[in-house]
Structures are given as structure tokens and as C-alpha cells.
N, C-alpha and C positions, 0 to 999 in steps of 0.2 A: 200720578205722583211725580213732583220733580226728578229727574235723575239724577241729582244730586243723592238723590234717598232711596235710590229704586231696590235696595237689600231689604229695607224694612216691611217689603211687600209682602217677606216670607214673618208668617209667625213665629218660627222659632228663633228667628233672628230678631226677632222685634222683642221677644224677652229673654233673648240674652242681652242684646244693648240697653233695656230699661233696665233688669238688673247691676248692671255693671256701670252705670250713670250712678244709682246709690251708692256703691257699693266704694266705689273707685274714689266718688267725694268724702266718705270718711275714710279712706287711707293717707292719703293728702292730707286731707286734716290732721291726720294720726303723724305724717312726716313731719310737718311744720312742728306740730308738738310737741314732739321727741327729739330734736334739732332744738327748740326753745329749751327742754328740761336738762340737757345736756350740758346747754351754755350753764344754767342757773346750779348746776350741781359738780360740775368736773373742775378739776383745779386749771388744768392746760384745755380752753374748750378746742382749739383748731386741730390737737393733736385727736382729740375725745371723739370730736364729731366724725373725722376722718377712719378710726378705729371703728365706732358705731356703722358707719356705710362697709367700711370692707367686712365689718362678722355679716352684716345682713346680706352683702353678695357675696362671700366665700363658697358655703355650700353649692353656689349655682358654679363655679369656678372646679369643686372638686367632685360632686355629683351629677352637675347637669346634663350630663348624656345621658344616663339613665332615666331620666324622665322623659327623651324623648323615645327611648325601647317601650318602658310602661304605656308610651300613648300609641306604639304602632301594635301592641297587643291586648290593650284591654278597652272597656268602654270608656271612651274620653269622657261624659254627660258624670258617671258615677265618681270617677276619676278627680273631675271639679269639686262635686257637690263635697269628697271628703276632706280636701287640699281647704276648703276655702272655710269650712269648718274648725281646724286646726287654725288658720288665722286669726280667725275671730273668738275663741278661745284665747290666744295667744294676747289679743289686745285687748278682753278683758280681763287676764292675769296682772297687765301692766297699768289700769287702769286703776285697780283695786291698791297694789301697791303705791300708787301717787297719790290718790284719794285718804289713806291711811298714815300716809306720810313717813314711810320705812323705806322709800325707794331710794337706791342709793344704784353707783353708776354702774356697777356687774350685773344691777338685774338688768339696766336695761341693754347691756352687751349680751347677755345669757339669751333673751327675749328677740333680741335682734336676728342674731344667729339661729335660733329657734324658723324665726317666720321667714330665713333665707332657707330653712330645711323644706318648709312646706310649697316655696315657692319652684321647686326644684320639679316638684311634680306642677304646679299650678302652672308657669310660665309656657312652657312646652305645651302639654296638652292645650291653654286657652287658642295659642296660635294658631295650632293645627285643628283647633275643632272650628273653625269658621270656615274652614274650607267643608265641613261636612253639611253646617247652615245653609249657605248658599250657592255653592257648586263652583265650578271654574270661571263660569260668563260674569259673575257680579263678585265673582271674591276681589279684584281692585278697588272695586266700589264698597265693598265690604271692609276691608283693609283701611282704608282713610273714614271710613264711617269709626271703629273702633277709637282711630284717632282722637275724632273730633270727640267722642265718647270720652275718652281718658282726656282730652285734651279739657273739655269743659268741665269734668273733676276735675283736673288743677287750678281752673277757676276761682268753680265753689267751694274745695276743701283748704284750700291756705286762705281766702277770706272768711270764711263763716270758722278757721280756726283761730287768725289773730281777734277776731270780735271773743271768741271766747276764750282765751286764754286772758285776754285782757281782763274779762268781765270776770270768770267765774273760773282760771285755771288750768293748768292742764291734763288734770283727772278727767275730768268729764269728757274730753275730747276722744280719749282712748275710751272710755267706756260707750260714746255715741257710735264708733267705730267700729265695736265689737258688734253693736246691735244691726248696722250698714248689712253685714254678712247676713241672716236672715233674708233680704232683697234677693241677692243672686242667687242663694241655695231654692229658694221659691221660683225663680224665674227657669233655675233648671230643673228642677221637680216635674214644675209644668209643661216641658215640650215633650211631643207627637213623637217618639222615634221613628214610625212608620214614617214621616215627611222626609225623613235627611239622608242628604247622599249619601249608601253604603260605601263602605272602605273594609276591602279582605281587612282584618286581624291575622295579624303572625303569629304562628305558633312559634313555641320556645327552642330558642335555638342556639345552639353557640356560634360564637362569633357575628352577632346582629350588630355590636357596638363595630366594630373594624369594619362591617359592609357596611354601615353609616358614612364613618370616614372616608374610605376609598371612594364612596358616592360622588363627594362632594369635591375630595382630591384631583379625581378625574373631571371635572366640569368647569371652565372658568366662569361661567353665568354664575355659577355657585360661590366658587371661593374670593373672586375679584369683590364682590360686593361684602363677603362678612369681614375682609379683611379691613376696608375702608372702615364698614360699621365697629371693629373693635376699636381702630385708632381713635373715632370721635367718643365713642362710646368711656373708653379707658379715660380719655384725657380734655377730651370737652365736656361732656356732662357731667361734674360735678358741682350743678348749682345748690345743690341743697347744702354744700358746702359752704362756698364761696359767698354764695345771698346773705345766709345766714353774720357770715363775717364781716362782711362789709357793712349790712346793716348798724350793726351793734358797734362795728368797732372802725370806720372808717367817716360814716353818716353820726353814728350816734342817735341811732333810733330804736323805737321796739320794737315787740312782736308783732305789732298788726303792719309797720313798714315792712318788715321781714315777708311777711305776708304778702302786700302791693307786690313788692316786686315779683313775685313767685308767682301771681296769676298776671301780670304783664307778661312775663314769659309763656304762660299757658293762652294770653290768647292769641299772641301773634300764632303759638301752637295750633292754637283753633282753627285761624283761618286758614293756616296753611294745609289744615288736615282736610278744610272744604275744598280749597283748591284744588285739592289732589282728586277727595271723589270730583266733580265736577270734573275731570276730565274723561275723555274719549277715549278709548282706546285703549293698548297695553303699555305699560311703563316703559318707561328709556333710561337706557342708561347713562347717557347725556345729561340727563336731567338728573338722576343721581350725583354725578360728579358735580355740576354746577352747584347744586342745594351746597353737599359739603364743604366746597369754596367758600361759595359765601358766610356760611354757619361761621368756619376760623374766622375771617374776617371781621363779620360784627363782632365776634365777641372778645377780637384784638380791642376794636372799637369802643366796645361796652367796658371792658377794662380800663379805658381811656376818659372815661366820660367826669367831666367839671361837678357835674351834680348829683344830687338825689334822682332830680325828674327827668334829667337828663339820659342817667340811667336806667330809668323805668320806660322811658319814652322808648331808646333803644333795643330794650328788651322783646320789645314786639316783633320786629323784623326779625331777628334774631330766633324767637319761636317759629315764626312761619320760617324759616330757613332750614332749621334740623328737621322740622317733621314734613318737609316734601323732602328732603334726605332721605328719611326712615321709613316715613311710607312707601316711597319708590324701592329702598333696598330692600321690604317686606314681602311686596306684591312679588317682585323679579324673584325673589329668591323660592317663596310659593310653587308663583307656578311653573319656575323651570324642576321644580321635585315630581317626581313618580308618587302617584297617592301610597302604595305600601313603603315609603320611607319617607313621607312626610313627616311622620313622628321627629325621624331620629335628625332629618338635615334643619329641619327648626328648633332640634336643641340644641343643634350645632352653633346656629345663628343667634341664639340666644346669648348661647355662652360666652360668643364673641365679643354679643352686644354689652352685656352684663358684668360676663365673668372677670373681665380685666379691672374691674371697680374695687375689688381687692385691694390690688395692686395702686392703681392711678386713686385711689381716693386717699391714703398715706399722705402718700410721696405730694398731692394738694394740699393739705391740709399742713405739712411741715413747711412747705412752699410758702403758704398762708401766716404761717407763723413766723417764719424767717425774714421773708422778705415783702408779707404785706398781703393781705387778701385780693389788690389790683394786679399785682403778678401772677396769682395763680390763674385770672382769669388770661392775662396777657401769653402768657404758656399755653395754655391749655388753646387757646385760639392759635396760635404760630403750629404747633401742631398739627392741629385737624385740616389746617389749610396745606402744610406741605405734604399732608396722608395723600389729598385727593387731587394734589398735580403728581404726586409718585403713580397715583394708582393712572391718572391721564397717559401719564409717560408707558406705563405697562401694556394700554391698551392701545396707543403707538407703533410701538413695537413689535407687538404680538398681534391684532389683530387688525392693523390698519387703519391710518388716516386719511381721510378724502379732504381735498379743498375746493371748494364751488365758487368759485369766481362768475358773479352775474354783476350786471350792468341796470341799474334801475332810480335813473334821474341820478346818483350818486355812486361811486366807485365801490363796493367794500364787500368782502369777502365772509362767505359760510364756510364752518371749521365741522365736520360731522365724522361721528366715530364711529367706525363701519360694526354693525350690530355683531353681539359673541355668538360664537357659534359650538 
């Protein structure tokens, strides 16, 4: 087997990632479609759809840590299987109501919020349960495999949702969604527990949320990298926003352009997610800070762009650039954790990543409305790019800079950040 793939060598891992390729394509579907129903039913959509994104990340913003406690004490496998249950319930209550034609814009705020309660335990535990899939040696490999997993849902689920939403609406998409779920409950049903790497369980104890913290407080391998991931997190990824606006109100296009652009950005995601398995070795953090450079950058860029295609063209580079960002900050942040608090330092990392969408999905979205959907992408990019020469200058400062001056047929100098310690 290529090493590009050498995770799926294990079976458990190989139906967690088939399940989660279904599963993963109708939620994407289910976003695009919920971002379309939105525009079509809210009186102000840039303020709506900004609202809709912070209810469905608040709960990770105000409960998230506790879902990484529940995954350092209970079975992560049962954990999923009921998390992901409640979703797909959740998308077909909203599926029914649009089908029915009573849906108006609180259910889908209620419903929103709802499937950020269930994500509170889902996000956390999924993270940390691929480290029990495949152990330490293949979990970077593992890590950018998930990627490319989630990355090719975004794919298939914004295209096979503007083809339906066109054709037949956006009922059916929530209800194809709800049926997605079935996939992974089955894909976890089915694996070996006997195969997967044991991890003590915690007993109940007080104060597990504050040794979390402190974990993470004390380690800069830990906090340097969530910090970076909230800033882009907070303030660049709010495409499901921004696409959406731009589309409709800048292009003057529909749902299935809405769509295009949303898997342009999923595949540069893609490749970027191969790229990443495909490499050797343990991550760098070098290569963290560089991805997040670039990410601001393009998407100064993408905000910039003359056209339609121009813009879709963009979007590529643009995905491969945040997801060797993310993946690299995923993998570092993994395996610099102790397996009995892996639980709680990847909800930490979650919440970083996530939690601030609250907040940064508003304050886009008013952005959006004020002063134009190519601003909010131009902001959200100036941002991310000065998060990750702050975070450059930190690692400077504190843990040293080497400069390598070699000679080879032309003059030019290596810039290398001496690893954290």
C-alpha cells in the first residue's frame, strides 16, 4: 500500500474513514443548504447567516471542555455512536419542517444550536479517538488522511447539494443527511475493540477541567500552535459565510455557483490534505507558520479577485494552504499530549479552533453587510497573516532563531526556527 494510505491498513481505521466520507458528504450538503434556506427566508441574510454560524458554534465556545473530560473517561466508540445519532435526528427534524413548508428562521437557529450541543461531545472525542485507531507511528498519517476524508466531503456535498437544491430543493438535502448518519453509526458498531490502542480511562475527579488547562498552559508546543489556530480559525474561515454572499450578491449567481466555489476551496483542501500524508516524518513547526502566511495572503488575494473564475481559480491554492496549516497544527498538538489527557488538550484545541466562530462569524457577517462581502474576505485575510508573523516573532524571541548561510552556485540564506521545547 502506498504510504500515502499506510493507516488504512488497520481495519478499524478503514471504517471509521468509510464511514465518515458518507457521512461528512451530507453534512456539507446539509451546510450549503441551510446557508441557501437562509438567504431565501431571512429579511437581513448577511446578519442571519452570521447568527446561524455563531448558535451552531456557541455550545462548543461555552461547553467544549467538557466533552474533552467525557472523552478522557468514557468509551470514545459509544460516545460517537450516540453524538452522531442526535445529529442526524437533528437534520431530520429540519428536513421535515422544509419539506412541509412551516419552516421559518428560529427553527433553523433552535436546530442550529441544537447540533452545536451535540458537536460538543462529537468534535472532541472524534479527534482523540484516531489516536486509539492507529497508535502514535501513523497518527500524522492518520491526521491528513481524516483531512483528505472531510476534505473530499466538501467536495461531493456542496456539489451534489447545488445540483439539488436546484432540481428538487432544500428539503430533501436535510433529509438525505439525516440518512448519511446510519454510515458511521454502522462503521462504529462494526470495529474490534480488542484491536485498538488501550488508553487508562479517568476516574471522576474534581478538578480534571483546570489539569487540562494547566497542561496545556505549561507547554508552548501546546499553546503556540492553538493560539495561531484560533486567530485563523476566529477570523479566516468564515467561508460559508462570505461564498455564500458573494455568490448571490456580488457575482449574481445561485446555488449551484455557491456551491463551485465551496468545492474549489475543498479541493485545493484535498490536495493539501495529501500532501501532508505524504510526508515523512514528524511535523514542523516551520511549516505550520508558513501554511498560515500563506492562507492570509491568498485570501487577501481571493478577496481581490476581477471574476467569478478568477475566484474559484484562487480558491484552490487557498484550500491547500489552511489544511497543511491545520493538519500540521493537529498532528503537533496530538502527539505532544500525554495519552490520559488527550481527551481534554484536543477540546482545548478545538475550542480554539471553533469556539471563537461565535464571536468572528457576527462581527463577518455585519462586515459583509456594511461594507461588502470582498471585505470581509480582505479582513479576515490581513488578520491571519499578521496572527502568524506575531506567532513567528514569539518563537524568535523565546525559543530562537538560527540563520544558515550556505553557498551553492548562488548566495541566499536558510531562516530555521529552532524546535520547542
Amino acid at each position: 500500500m502506498s504510504p500515502t494510505f499506510r493507516s488504512l491498513r488497520v481495519r478499524n481505521y478503514r471504517l471509521f474513514a468509510t464511514g465518515q466520507v458518507v457521512s461528512l458528504s451530507g453534512t456539507w450538503a446539509q451546510r450549503v443548504a441551510q446557508d441557501w434556506l437562509v438567504l431565501l427566508i431571512a429579511p437581513n441574510p448577511g446578519i442571519a447567516l452570521g447568527v446561524t454560524t455563531a448558535l451552531q458554534f456557541l455550545p462548543m465556545l461555552l461547553f467544549g471542555l467538557y466533552g474533552g473530560v467525557l472523552a478522557d473517561r468514557h468509551d470514545k466508540r459509544r460516545l460517537l455512536i450516540g453524538a452522531q445519532a442526535v445529529m442526524g435526528l437533528l437534520a431530520l427534524i429540519l428536513g421535515l419542517l422544509d419539506l412541509t413548508g412551516v419552516v421559518q428562521l428560529w427553527h433553523v437557529y433552535v436546530l442550529a444550536f441544537g447540533l452545536g450541543l451535540a458537536s460538543v461531545v462529537d468534535t472532541p472525542v472524534r479527534q482523540s479517538f484516531v489516536s486509539d485507531l492507529v497508535g502514535p507511528d501513523d497518527l500524522p498519517n492518520a491526521v491528513s488522511l481524516n483531512s483528505a476524508t472531510f476534505n473530499s466531503a466538501r467536495i461531493v456535498g456542496p456539489a451534489l447539494a447545488g445540483l439539488a437544491i436546484s432540481g428538487v430543493g432544500t428539503a430533501w438535502v436535510f433529509l438525505a443527511n439525516a440518512l448519511s448518519y446510519v454510515a458511521v453509526i454502522a462503521g462504529l458498531a462494526m470495529m474490534r475493540p480488542i484491536e485498538m490502542w488501550s488508553t487508562d480511562r479517568q476516574p471522576r475527579a474534581k478538578g480534571q477541567l483546570r489539569e487540562g488547562i494547566a497542561y496545556v498552559r505549561a507547554r508552548p508546543q501546546l499553546y503556540v500552535p492553538m493560539v495561531l489556530v484560533f486567530m485563523v480559525g476566529t477570523f479566516g474561515l468564515n467561508f460559508q459565510i462570505t461564498l455564500a454572499l458573494v455568490a448571490k450578491q456580488v457575482f449574481h449567481t445561485g446555488a449551484g455557483s455557491f456551491g463551485l466555489l465551496t468545492s474549489c476551496l475543498a479541493v485545493g483542501s484535498l490536495l493539501g490534505a495529501l500532501q501532508s500524508a505524504r510526508r515523512k516524518g514528524m511535523p514542523r513547526t516551520r511549516t505550520m507558520l508558513l501554511a498560515a502566511l500563506a492562507f492570509g495572503v491568498l485570501e487577501v488575494v481571493v478577496g481581490l479577485a476581477p471574476s467569478y473564475f478568477a475566484m474559484a481559480l484562487l480558491l484552490v491554492p487557498t484550500g491547500v494552504a489552511v489544511l497543511l496549516f491545520t493538519t500540521t497544527a493537529n498532528a503537533l498538538v496530538q502527539l505532544a499530549a500525554a495519552p490520559e489527557v488527550r481527551g481534554r488538550v484536543m477540546a482545548i484545541y478545538v475550542l480554539v479552533f471553533l469556539g471563537g466562530t461565535p464571536a468572528g462569524a457576527p462581527l463577518i457577517g455585519v462586515v459583509a453587510e456594511t461594507l461588502g462581502p470582498r471585505a470581509s474576505l480582505l479582513i479576515g485575510g490581513v488578520v491571519c497573516a499578521l496572527g502568524a508573523l506575531a506567532a513567528a516573532l514569539f518563537l524568535t524571541r523565546s525559543q530562537g532563531l538560527t540563520l544558515e548561510p550556505h553557498l551553492r552556485g548562488r548566495p541566499h540564506v536558510h531562516v530555521r526556527v529552532a524546535p520547542l521545547r
